[in-house]
matplotlib code that plots the C-alpha trace (Angstrom):
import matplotlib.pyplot as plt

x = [-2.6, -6.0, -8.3, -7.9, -4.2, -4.2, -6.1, -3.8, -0.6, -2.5, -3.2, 0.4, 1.7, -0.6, 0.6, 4.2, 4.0, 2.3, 4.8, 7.4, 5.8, 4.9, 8.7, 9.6, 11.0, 9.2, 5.8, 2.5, -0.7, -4.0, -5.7, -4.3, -6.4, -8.6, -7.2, -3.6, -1.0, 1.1, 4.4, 6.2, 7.9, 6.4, 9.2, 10.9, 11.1, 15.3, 17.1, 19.7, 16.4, 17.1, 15.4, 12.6, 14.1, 12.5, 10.3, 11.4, 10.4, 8.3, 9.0, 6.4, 4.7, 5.1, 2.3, 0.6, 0.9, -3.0, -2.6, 0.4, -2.0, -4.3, -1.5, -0.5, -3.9, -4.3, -0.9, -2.3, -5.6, -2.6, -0.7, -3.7, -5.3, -1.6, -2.0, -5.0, -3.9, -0.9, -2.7, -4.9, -2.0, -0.4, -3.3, -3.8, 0.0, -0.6, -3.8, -1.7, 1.3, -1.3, -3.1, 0.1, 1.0, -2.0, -1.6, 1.5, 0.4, -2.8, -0.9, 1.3, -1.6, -3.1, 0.2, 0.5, -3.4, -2.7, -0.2, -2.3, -5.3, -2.7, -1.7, -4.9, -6.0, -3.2, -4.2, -7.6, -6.4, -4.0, -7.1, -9.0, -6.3, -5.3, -9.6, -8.9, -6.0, -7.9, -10.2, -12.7, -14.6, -15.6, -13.8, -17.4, -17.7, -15.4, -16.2, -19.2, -17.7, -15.2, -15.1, -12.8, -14.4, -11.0, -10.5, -13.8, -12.6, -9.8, -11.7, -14.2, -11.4, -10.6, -13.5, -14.0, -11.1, -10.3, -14.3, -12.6, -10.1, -11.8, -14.6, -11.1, -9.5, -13.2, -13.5, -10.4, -10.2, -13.8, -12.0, -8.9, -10.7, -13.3, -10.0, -8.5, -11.6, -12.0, -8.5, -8.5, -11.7, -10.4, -7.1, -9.2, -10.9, -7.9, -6.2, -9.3, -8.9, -5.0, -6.1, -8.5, -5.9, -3.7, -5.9, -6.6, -2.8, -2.5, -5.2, -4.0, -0.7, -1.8, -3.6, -0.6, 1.4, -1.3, -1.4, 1.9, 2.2, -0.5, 1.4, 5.0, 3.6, 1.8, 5.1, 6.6, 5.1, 6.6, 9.8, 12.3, 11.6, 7.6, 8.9, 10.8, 7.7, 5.7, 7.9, 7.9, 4.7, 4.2, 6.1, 4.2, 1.4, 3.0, 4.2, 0.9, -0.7, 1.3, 1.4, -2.8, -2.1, 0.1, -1.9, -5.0, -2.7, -3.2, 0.2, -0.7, -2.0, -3.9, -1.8, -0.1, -0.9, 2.3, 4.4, 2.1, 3.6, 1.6, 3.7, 3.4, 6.1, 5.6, 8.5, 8.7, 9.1, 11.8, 10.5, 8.8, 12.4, 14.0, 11.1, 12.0, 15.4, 15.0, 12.8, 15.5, 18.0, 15.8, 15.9, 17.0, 16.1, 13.2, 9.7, 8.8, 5.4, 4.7, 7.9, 9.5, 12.9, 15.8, 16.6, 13.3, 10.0, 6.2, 4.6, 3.3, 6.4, 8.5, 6.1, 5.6, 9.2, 10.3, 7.8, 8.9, 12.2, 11.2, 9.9, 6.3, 4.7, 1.8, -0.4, 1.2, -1.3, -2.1, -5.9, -5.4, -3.1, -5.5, -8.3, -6.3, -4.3, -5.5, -6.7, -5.5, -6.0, -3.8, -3.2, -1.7, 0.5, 4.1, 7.3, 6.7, 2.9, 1.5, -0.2, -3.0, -3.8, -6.9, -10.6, -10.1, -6.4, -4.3, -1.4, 0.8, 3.9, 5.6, 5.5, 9.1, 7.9, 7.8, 5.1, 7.3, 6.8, 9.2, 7.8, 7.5, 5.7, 5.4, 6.8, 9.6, 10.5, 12.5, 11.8, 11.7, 10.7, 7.7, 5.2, 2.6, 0.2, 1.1, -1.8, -5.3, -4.6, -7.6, -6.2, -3.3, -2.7, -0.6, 1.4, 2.1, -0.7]
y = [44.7, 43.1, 43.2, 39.6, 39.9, 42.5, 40.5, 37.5, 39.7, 41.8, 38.3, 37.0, 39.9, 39.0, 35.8, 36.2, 39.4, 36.9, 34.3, 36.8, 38.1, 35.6, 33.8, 36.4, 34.8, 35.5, 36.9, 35.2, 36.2, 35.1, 35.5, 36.9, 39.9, 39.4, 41.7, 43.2, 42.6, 45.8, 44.6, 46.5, 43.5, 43.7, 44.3, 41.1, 40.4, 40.7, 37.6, 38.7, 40.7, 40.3, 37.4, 38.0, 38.1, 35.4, 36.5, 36.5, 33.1, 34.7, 33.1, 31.2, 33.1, 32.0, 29.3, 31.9, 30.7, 29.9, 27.7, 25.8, 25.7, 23.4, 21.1, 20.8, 20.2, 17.3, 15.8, 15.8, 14.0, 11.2, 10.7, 10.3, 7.5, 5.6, 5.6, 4.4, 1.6, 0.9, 0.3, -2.1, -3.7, -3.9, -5.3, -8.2, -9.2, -9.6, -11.7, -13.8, -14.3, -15.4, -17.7, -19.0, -20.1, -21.7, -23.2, -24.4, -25.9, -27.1, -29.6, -30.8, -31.6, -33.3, -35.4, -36.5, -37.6, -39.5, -41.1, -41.9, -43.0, -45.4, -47.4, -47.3, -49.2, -51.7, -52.3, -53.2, -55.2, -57.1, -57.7, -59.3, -61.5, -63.0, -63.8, -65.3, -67.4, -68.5, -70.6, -68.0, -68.2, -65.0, -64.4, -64.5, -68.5, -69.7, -68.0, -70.1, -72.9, -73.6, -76.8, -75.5, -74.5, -72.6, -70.8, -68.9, -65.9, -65.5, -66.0, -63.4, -60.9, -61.7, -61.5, -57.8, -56.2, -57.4, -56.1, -52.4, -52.4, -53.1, -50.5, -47.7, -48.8, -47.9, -44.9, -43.3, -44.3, -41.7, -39.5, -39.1, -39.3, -36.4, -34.6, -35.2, -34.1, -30.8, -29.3, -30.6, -28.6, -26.0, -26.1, -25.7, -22.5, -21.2, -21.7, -19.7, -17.1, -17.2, -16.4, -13.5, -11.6, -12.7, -11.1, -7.3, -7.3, -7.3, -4.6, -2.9, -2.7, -1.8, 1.3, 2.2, 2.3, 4.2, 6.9, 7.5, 7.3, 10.4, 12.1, 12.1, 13.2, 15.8, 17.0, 16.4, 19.2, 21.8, 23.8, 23.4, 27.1, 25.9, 22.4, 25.0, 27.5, 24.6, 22.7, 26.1, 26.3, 23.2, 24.4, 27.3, 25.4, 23.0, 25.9, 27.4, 23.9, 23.5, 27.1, 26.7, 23.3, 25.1, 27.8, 25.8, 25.5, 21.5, 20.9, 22.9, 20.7, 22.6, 24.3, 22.0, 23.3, 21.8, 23.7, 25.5, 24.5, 24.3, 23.2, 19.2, 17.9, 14.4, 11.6, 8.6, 5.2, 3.0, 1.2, 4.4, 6.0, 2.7, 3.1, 6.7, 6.1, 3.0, 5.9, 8.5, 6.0, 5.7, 9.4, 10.2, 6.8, 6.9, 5.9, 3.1, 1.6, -1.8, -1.5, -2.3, -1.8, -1.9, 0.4, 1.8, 2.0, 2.9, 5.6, 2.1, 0.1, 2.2, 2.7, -1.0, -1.9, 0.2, -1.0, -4.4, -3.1, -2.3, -5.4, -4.8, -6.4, -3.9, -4.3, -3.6, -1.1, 2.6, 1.6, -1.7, 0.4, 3.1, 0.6, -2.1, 0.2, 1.8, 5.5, 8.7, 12.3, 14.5, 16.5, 13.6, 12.2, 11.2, 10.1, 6.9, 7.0, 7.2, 9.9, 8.8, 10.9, 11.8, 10.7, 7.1, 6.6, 6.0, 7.6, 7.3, 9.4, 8.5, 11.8, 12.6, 15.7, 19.4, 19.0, 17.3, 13.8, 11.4, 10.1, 8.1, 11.1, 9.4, 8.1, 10.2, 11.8, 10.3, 9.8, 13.2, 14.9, 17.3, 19.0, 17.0, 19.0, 19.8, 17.0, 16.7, 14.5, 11.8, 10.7, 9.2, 5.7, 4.2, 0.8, 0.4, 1.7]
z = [-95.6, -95.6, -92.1, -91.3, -91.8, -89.0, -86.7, -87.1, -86.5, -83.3, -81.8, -82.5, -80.6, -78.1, -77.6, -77.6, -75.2, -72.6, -73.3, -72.4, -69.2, -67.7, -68.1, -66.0, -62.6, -58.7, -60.8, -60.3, -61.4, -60.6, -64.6, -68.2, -68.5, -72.0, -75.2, -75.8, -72.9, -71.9, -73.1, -70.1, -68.0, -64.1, -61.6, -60.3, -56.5, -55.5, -55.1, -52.5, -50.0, -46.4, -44.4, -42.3, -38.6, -36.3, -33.9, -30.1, -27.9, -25.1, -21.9, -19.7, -17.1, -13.7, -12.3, -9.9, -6.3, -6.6, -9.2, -6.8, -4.0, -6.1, -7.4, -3.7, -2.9, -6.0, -4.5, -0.9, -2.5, -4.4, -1.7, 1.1, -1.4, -1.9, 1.9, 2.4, -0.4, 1.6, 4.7, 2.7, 1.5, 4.8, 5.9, 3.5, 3.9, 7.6, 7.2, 4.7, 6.8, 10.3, 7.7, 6.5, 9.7, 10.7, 7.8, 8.6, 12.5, 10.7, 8.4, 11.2, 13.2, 10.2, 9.7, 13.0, 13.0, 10.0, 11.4, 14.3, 12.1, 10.7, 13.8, 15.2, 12.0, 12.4, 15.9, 14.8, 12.0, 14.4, 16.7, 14.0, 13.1, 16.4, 16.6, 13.0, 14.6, 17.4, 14.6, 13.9, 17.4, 19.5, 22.8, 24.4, 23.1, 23.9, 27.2, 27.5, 25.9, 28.5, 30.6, 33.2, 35.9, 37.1, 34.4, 34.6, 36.7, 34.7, 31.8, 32.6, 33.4, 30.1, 27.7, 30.0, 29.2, 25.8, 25.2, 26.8, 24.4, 21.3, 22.2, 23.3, 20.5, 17.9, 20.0, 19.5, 16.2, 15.6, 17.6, 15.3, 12.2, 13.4, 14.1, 11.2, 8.8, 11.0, 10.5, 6.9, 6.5, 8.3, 6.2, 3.1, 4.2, 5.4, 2.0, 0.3, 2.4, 2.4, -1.8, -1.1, 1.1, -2.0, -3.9, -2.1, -1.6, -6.0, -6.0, -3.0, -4.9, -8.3, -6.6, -4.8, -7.8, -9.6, -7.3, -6.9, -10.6, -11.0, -8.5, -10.2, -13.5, -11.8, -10.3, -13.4, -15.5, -12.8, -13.7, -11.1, -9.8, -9.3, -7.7, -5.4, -4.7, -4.0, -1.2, 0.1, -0.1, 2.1, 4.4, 5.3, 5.5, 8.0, 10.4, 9.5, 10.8, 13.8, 15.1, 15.3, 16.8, 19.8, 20.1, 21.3, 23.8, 23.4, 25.3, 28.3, 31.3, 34.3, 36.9, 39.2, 42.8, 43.8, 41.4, 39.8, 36.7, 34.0, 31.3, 29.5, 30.3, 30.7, 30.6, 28.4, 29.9, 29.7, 26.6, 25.1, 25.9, 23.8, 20.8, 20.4, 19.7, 17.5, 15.5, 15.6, 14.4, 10.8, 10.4, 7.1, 5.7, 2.3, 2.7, 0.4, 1.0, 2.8, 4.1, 7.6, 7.4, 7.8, 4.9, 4.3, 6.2, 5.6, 8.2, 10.4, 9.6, 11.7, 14.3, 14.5, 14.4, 16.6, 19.4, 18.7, 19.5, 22.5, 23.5, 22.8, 19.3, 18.0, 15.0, 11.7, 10.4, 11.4, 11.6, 13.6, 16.3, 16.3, 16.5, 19.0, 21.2, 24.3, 23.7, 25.7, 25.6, 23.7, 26.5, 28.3, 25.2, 26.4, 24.2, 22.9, 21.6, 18.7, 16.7, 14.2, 11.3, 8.9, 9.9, 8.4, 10.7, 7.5, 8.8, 12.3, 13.8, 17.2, 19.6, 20.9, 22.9, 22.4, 20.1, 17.6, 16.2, 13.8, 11.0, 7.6, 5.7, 1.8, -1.5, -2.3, 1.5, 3.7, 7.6, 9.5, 12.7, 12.1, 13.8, 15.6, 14.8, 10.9, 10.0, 11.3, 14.7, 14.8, 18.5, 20.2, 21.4, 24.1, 23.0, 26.9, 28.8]

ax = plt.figure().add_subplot(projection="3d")
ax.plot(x, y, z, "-o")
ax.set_aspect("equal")
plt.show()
């Protein structure tokens, strides 16, 4: 066999040992190595080899109680701005419902000028047609005019008191329409304002909603076991809160020399008594914001409804009864008044003694007694000093 014969037969075998190789099933290779393949076969990967077992799912650690403690925090921060928004809102709907009714006197007083305005024109018209009747000439004349020696007295009586009337009649007529433009001015400036409080009562309410929106999903990424460590968590903060609060020793008056008593125990009135148990009835019932009852109440709703119960209107907001309502010391709180909370008075309880208070507490709680002292007190206020 010539040489070039070989080399055409070593490069067949080549070919055909590659062929074969790499038909083999579950081989890969990254490159053909250059020159004569072995023609051993590589080793095939097993069809029936055991699956890989999966690998355990670890489970979540716990939210450390730190970690709660600034979530409760972040909901305290929610829940204080949807209050503040409420009493905004509160706020606005009360402007809206005074203007509304001045509105409403407003356009009766307007109707009844323009009524009034109306006859007082027909009198003058009816004036200038009995002159018209009487052939055109003036009263005064046909004063002077007059033959009749007789009829002057009566004729001056006459000309006098017809002059009164036409110069009554002008008069009152300036009066009414001076009337009538004021109120209709003043009903157009009520009705812009009526608008405005329109207005901060939709942006009072889409804030509201907002926070108490970013407040549920915050909740929401809790486990139920983290939802439970964190209620308890509030809770021994309020004990925490209120224990302080006591041990100021805030419900302890001076000694008595009488009785040398020197506990707080001071009595509710008659209508304080009858506003503390319009508040206990509502225990149990939810908060829902700018609410006043009778299935559901806002922190002020309640307080304000219930001294209406009583017989003794209030403002609607905790800022207005904080701002409105007579002002006494702590010390000297009685059933029946009214707690205001935070620096800017955007919440309100009503004390029913032993340090304890009923109250509207937020969205998703439901009206409670609680410790008076489990919020920062900004003072208490007496609806009937």
């Amino acid at each position: 066999m010539g040489r070039g014969q070989r080399g055409l037969l070593a490069a067949a075998v080549t070919v055909v040992c590659a062929v074969t190789v790499l038909a083999v099933p579950g081989t890969a290779f990254a490159s053909v190595p250059a020159g004569p393949a072995d023609p051993s076969p590589a080793p095939s990967a097993s069809a029936s080899a055991t699956p890989a077992t999966p690998a355990p799912t670890a489970t979540p650690a716990p939210v450390p109680d730190a970690e709660l403690e600034k979530v409760r925090a972040q909901l305290d921060g929610l829940y204080h701005d949807a209050a503040v928004a409420t009493d905004a809102y509160n706020a606005a709907e009360e402007k809206a419902r005074k203007q509304s009714v001045q509105l409403a006197r407003l356009e009766k007083r307007t109707d009844a000028a323009r009524i009034k305005l109306a006859e007082l024109k027909d009198q003058a018209g009816a004036a200038a047609r009995a002159q018209y009747r009487d052939s055109g000439m003036p009263p005064m004349a046909r004063f002077l005019l007059s033959d009749n020696p007789e009829h002057f007295a009566d004729g001056a009586g006459t000309l006098l008191n017809g002059a009164r009337a036409t110069k009554k009649l002008i008069a009152e007529t300036d009066r009414v329409e001076r009337e009538l433009k004021r109120d209709t001015d003043d009903a157009a400036a009520r009705w812009k304002k009526l608008e405005r409080d329109r207005k901060d009562k939709a942006a009072a309410q889409k804030t509201i909603q907002a926070k108490i929106k970013d407040a549920e999903k915050l909740e929401s990424r809790l486990e139920k076991k983290e939802k439970e460590r964190l209620a308890e968590l509030e809770r021994l903060a309020a004990r925490k809160a209120q224990a302080a609060w006591l041990d100021t020793g805030v419900l302890k008056k001076k000694p008595d020399t009488a009785t040398g008593s020197a506990t707080n125990t001071a009595t509710a009135t008659s209508a304080g008594a009858k506003a503390v148990a319009f508040a206990t009835a509502q225990l149990g019932k939810p908060y829902v914001w700018g609410a006043e009852g009778p299935d559901s109440f806002d922190c002020s709703g309640l307080t304000s409804q219930a001294w209406a119960d009583a017989g003794t209107p209030i403002p609607r907001t905790s800022q207005e009864q904080w701002k409105q309502l007579p002002h006494v010391d702590v010390t000297e709180m009685r059933p029946g008044d009214l707690v205001i909370y935070f620096a800017d008075a955007t919440h309100v309880g009503m004390y029913v003694g032993d340090g304890k208070i009923i109250h509207a507490p937020r969205p998703g709680r439901t009206v409670t007694v609680a410790g008076a002292g489990t919020m920062p007190i900004l003072g208490v206020v007496r609806p009937d000093a």
